[in-house]
C-alpha positions as CSV (number, residue, x, y, z in Angstrom):
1,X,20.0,5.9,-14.3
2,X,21.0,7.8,-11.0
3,X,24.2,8.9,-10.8
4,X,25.5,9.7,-7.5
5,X,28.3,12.3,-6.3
6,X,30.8,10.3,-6.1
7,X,30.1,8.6,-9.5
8,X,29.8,11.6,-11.1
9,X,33.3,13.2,-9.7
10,X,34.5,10.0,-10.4
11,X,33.4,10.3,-14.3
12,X,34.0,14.3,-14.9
13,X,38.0,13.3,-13.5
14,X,38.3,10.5,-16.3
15,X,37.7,12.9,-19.4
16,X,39.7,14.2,-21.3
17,X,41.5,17.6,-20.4
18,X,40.8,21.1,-21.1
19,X,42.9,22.8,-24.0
20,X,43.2,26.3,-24.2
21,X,43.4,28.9,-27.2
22,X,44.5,32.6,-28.2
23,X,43.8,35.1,-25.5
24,X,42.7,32.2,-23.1
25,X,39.7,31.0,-25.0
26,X,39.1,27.6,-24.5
27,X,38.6,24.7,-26.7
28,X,38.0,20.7,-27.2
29,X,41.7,19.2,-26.6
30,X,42.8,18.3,-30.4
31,X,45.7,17.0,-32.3
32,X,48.9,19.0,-32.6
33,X,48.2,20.5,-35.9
34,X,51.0,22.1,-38.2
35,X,49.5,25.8,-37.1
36,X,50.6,24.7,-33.8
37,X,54.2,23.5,-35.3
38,X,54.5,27.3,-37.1
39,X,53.0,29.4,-33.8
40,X,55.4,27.7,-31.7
41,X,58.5,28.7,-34.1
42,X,56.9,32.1,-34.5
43,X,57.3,32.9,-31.0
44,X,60.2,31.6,-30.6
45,X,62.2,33.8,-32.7
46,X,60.5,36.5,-31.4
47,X,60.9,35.8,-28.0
48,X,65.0,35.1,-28.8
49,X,64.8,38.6,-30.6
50,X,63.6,40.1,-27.9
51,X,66.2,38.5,-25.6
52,X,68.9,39.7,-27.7
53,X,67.9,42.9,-28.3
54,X,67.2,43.9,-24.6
55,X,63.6,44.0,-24.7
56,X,62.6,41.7,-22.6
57,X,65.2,42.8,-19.8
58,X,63.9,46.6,-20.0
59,X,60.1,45.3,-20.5
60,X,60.3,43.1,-17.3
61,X,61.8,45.8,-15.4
62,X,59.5,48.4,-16.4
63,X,57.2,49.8,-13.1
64,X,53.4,48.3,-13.8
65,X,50.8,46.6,-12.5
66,X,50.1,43.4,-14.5
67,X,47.5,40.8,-14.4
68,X,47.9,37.5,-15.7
69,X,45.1,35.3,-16.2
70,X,45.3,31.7,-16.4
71,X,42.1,28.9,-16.4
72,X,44.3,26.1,-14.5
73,X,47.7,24.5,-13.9
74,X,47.5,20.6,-15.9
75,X,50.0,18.1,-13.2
76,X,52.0,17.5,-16.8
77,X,52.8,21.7,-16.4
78,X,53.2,22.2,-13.1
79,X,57.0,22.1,-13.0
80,X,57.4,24.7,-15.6
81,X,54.5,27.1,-13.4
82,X,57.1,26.8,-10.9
83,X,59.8,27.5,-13.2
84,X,57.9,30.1,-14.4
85,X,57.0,31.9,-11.3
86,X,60.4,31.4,-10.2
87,X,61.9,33.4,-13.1
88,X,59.0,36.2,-12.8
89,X,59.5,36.9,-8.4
90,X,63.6,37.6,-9.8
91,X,62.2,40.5,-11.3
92,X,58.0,41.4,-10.0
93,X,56.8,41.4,-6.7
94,X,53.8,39.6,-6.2
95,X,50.6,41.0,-4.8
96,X,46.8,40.5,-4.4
97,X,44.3,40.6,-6.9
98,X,42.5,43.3,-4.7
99,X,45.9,45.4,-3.8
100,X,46.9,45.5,-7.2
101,X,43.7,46.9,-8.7
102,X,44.2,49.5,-5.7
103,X,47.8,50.2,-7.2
104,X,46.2,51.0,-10.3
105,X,43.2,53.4,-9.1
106,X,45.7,55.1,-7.1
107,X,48.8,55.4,-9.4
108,X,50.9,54.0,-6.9
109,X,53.4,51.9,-9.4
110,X,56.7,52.3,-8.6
111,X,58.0,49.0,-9.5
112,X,56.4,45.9,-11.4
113,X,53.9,44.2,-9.5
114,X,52.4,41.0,-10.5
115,X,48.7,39.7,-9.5
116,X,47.5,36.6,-10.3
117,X,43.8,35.0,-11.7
118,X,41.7,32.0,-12.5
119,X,38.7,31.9,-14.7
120,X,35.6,29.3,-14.5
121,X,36.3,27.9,-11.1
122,X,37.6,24.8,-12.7
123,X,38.2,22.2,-9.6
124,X,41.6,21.4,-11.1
125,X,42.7,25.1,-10.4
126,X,43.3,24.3,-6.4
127,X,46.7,22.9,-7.4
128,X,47.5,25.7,-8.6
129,X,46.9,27.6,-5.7
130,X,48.8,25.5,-3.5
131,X,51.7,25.9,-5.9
132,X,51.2,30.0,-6.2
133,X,51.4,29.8,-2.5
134,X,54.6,28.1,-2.6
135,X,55.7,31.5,-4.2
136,X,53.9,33.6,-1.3
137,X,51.7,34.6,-4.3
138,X,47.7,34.8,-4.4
139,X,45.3,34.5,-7.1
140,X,41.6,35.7,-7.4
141,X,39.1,32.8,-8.9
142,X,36.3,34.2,-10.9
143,X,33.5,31.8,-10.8
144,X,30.4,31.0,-12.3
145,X,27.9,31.0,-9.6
146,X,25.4,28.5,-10.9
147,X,27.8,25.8,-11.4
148,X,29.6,26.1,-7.6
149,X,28.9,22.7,-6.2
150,X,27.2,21.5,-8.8
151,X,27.3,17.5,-8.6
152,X,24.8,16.1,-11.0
153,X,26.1,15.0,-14.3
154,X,23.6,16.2,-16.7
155,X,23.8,19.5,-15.2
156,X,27.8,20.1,-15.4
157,X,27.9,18.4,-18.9
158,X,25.3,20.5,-20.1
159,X,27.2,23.7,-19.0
160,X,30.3,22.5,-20.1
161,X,29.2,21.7,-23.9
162,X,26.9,24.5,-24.0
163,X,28.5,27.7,-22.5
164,X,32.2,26.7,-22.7
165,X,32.4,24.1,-25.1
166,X,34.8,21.7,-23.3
167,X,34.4,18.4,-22.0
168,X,32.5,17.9,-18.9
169,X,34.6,18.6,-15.6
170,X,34.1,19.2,-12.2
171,X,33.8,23.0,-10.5
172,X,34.6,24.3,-6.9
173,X,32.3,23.4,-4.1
174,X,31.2,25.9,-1.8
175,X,33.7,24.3,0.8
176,X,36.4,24.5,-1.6
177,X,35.5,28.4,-2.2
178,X,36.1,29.1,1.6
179,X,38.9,27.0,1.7
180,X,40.2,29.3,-0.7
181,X,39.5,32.9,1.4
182,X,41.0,31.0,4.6
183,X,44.0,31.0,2.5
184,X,44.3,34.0,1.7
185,X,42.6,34.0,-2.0
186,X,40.1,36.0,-3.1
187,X,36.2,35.1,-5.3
188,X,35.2,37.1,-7.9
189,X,32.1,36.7,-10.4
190,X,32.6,35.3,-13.7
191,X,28.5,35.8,-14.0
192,X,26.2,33.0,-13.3
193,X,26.2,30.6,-16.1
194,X,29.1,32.2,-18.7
195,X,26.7,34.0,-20.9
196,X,27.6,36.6,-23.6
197,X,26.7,39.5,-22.0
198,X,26.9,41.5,-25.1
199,X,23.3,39.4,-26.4
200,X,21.4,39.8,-23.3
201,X,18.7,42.3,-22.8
202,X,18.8,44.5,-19.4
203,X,16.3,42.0,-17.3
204,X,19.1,39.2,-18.3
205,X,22.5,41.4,-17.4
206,X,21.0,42.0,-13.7
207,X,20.4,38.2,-13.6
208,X,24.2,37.8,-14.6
209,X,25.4,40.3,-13.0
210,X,24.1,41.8,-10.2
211,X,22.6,38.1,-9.4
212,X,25.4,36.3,-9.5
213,X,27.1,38.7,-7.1
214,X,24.1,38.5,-4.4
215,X,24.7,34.4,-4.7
216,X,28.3,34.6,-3.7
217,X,27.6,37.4,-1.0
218,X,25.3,35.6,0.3
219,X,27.7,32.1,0.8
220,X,31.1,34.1,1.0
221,X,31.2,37.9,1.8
222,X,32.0,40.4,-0.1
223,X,32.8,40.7,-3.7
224,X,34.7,43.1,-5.3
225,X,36.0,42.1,-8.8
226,X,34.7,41.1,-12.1
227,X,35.1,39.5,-15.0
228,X,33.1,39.1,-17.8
229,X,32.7,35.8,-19.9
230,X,35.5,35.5,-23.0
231,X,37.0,38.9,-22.0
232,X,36.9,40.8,-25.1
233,X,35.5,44.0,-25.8
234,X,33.3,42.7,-29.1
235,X,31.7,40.5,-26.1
236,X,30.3,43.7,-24.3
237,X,28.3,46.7,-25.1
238,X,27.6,49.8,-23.2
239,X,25.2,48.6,-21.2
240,X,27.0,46.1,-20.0
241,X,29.6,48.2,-18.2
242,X,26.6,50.5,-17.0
243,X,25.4,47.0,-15.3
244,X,28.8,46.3,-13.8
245,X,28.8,49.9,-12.0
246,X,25.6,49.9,-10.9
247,X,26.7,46.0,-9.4
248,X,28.8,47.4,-7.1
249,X,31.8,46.1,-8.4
250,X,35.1,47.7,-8.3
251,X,37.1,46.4,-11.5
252,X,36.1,44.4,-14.3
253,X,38.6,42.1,-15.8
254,X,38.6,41.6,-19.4
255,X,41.1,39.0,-21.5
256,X,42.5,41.9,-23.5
257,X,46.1,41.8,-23.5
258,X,48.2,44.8,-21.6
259,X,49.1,45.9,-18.1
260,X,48.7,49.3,-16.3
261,X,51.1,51.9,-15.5
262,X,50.2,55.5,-14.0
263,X,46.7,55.9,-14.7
264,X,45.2,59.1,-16.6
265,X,43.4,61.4,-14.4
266,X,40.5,60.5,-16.3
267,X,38.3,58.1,-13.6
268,X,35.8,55.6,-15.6
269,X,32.1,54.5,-13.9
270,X,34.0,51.2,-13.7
271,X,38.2,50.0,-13.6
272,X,38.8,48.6,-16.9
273,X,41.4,45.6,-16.3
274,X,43.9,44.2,-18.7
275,X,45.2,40.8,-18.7
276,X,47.6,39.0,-19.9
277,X,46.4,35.0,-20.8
278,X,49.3,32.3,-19.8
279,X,48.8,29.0,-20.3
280,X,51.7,27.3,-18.2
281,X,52.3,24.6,-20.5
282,X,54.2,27.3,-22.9
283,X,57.7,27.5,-22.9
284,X,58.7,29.7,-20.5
285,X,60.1,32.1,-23.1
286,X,56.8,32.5,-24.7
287,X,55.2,33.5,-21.6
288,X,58.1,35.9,-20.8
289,X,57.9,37.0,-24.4
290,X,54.0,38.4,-24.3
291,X,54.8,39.7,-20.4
292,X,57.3,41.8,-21.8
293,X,55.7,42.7,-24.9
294,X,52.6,43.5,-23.3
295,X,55.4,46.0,-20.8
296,X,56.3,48.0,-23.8
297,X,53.6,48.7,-25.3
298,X,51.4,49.6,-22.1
299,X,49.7,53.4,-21.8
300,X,48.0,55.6,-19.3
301,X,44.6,54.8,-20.7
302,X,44.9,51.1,-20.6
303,X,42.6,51.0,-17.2
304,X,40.5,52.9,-19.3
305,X,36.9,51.8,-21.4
306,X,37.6,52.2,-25.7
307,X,35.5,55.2,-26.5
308,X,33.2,53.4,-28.1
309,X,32.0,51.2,-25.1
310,X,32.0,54.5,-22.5
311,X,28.2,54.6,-20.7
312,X,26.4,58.0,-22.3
313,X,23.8,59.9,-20.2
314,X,21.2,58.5,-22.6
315,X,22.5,54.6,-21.9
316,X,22.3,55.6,-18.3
């Protein structure tokens, strides 16, 4: 049976809707489970301790540059985004993707600034650029670039079940992507097709990589961030930042919790970014709470590669 593009857009929009996990892993939508119940009253203690105790006042406050990263906005959440970014602009400034990874290879933090990005080039994330924009705020949308405008049915359910393990659901069109960069946006690589990067031998990391970026140059421009699929360092290797360098890219954007102050002098082959995963169904104070925790805790190495990861002339 043929299914056409409007069939098939038609289809991916009736299923059900993406769920997301710790650090911004995703995962099948489920049943509220009691882990859920105990999580939730976790955080919110800790999030009214911080409150009381001043934390979350001084953490907010404190000069940075701090990435969050979200996958999409659901229509049931968009309210509290807006709440949400209405709380954040009383104390951040909000900047682009690209500026704010500038603040952070310069140094030039003086006050917190906030930067915004969306991973898998979900279609459902366009509303929540229009409602960043509402804010005056931007958001770079890292994409898989064998999945933009990818219509047929098969194809996007196959992707979806076997590389992210959701239900199937629609992706940015080429159109939408330039939409995007009219206004004012940015596109960055999220690979070609979401792979662990940290199995892949070196013929299949310039396939991701460096491949990926040529396909979005090629349709877009230039391209000057990246992110690698799940975002934590266990999912990389040392050749895999040696890949990203030689890429061309200027930052790398993992899902590893944290936020950049003055950088050490120490420069690596690649910016190492931090992020900070919201999902904006949280409460707002669970949100705030991780912002503010993520504040305090931040170093001057934090834009830097764990030791264990750094390129060596014999990886080179």
């Amino acid at each position: 049976m043929t299914t056409s593009p409007d069939d098939t857009a038609k289809t991916l929009s009736d299923l059900a809707p993406i769920r997301f996990g710790r650090a911004g892993m995703i995962e099948r939508a489920r049943p509220w489970r009691a882990r859920g119940i105990a999580r939730h009253v976790v955080l919110s203690s800790l999030a009214g301790l911080q409150r009381l105790s001043g934390e979350l006042e001084r953490g907010l406050a404190r000069p940075r540059v701090h990435f969050i990263s979200l996958h999409s906005v659901a229509a049931t959440a968009e309210n509290r985004f807006r709440l949400l970014l209405t709380q954040l602009a009383r104390t951040h400034r909000f900047v682009r993707y690209s500026d704010a990874v500038d603040h952070v290879r310069r140094g030039d933090i003086d006050r917190p600034l906030l930067a915004f990005s969306l991973d898998d080039g979900f279609r459902s994330c366009l509303a929540s650029l229009r409602i960043l924009k509402e804010f005056g705020a931007y958001a770079c949308v890292f994409v898989c670039s064998a999945v933009v405008n990818e219509k047929r049915l098969d194809s996007v359910s196959a992707f979806c079940r076997d590389r992210l393990g959701v239900a199937p659901t629609q992706f940015v069109s080429w159109g939408d992507l330039d939409t995007m960069l009219r206004a004012g946006h940015e596109v960055g690589s999220h690979t070609r097709t979401h792979a662990n990067l940290a199995a892949l031998g070196p013929a299949e990391l310039e396939d991701e990589i460096e491949g990926s970026r040529a396909e979005l140059e090629a349709r877009l421009g230039p391209i000057r961030h990246f992110a690698w699929p799940f975002g934590r360092f266990f999912h990389i290797r040392r050749q895999v930042i040696d890949a990203m360098a030689r890429a061309g890219y200027e930052s790398s954007a993992s899902t590893e919790r944290g936020c950049h102050i003055v950088p050490a002098d120490r420069s690596p082959p690649i910016l190492c970014l931090r992020r900070d995963f919201i999902d904006a169904a949280w409460p707002l104070p669970h949100c705030l709470y991780f912002l503010a925790r993520s504040a305090a805790r931040a170093s001057a190495d934090a834009h830097l590669w764990p030791a264990e990861l750094v390129p060596q002339p014999s990886d080179l």
